[in-house]
C-alpha positions in Angstrom: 50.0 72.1 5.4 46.7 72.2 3.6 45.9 68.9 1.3 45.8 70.0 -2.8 42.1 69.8 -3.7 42.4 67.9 -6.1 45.2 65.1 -6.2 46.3 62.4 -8.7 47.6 59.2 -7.1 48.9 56.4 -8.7 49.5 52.8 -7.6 51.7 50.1 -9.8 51.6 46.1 -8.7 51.2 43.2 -10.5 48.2 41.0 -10.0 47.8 37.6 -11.1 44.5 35.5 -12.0 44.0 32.3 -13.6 42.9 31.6 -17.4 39.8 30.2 -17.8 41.3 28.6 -21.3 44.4 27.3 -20.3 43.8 27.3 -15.9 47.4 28.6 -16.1 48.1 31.6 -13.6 48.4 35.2 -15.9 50.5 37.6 -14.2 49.4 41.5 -15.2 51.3 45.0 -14.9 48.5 47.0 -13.1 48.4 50.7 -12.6 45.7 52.1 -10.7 44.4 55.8 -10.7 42.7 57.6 -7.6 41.8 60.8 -6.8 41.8 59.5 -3.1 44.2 57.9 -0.9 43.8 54.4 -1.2 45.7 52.2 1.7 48.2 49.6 0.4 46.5 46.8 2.6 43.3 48.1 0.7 45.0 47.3 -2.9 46.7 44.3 -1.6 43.5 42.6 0.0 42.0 43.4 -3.5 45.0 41.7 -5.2 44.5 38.6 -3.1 40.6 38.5 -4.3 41.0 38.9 -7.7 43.9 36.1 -7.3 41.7 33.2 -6.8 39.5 34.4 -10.1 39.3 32.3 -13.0 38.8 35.1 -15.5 39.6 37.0 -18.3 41.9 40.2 -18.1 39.1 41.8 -19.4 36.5 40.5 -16.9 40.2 40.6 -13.9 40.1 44.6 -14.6 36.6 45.5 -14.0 36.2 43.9 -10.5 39.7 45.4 -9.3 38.3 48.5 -10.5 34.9 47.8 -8.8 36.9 46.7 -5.5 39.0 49.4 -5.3 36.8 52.1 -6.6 39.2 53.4 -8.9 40.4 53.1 -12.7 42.4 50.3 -13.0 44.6 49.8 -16.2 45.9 46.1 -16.8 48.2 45.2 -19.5 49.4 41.1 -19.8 50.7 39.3 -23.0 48.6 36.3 -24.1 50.3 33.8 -26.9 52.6 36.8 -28.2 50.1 39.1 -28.0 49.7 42.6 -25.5 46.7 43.0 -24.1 45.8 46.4 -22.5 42.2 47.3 -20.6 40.6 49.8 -19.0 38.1 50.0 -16.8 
């Protein structure tokens, strides 16, 4: 069976990182979009990188999305507030 040629894949996880304000761990609803498949151990050793960051969600997104070569789509509630990025 021949591949599609072009394909939409999409990956859900949550990642955590820690606040730079607060040094509390964030936990945020990830989605990421490929149009290549990208391995689970792939996303995952990704994950664990971005896991020892003390960073923004803003500043979290773009190096997942870096690492993974992909568009990554965050979203995390800070003090009542939803916070969604793209990158």
């Amino acid at each position: 069976m021949r591949a599609p040629t072009k394909m939409k894949i999409t990956y859900t996880l949550t990642i955590t990182a820690v606040c730079p304000v607060d040094n509390q761990a964030d936990a945020y609803e990830c989605v990421i979009s490929s149009q290549r498949t990208i391995p689970v151990e792939e996303i995952l050793a990704a994950a664990k990188d971005v896991a020892a960051l003390v960073a923004f969600q803003e500043d979290v997104t773009v190096v997942f999305a870096r690492s993974l070569r992909a568009a990554v789509k965050t979203t995390g509630w800070h003090s009542g507030v939803k916070t969604e990025v793209e990158a």
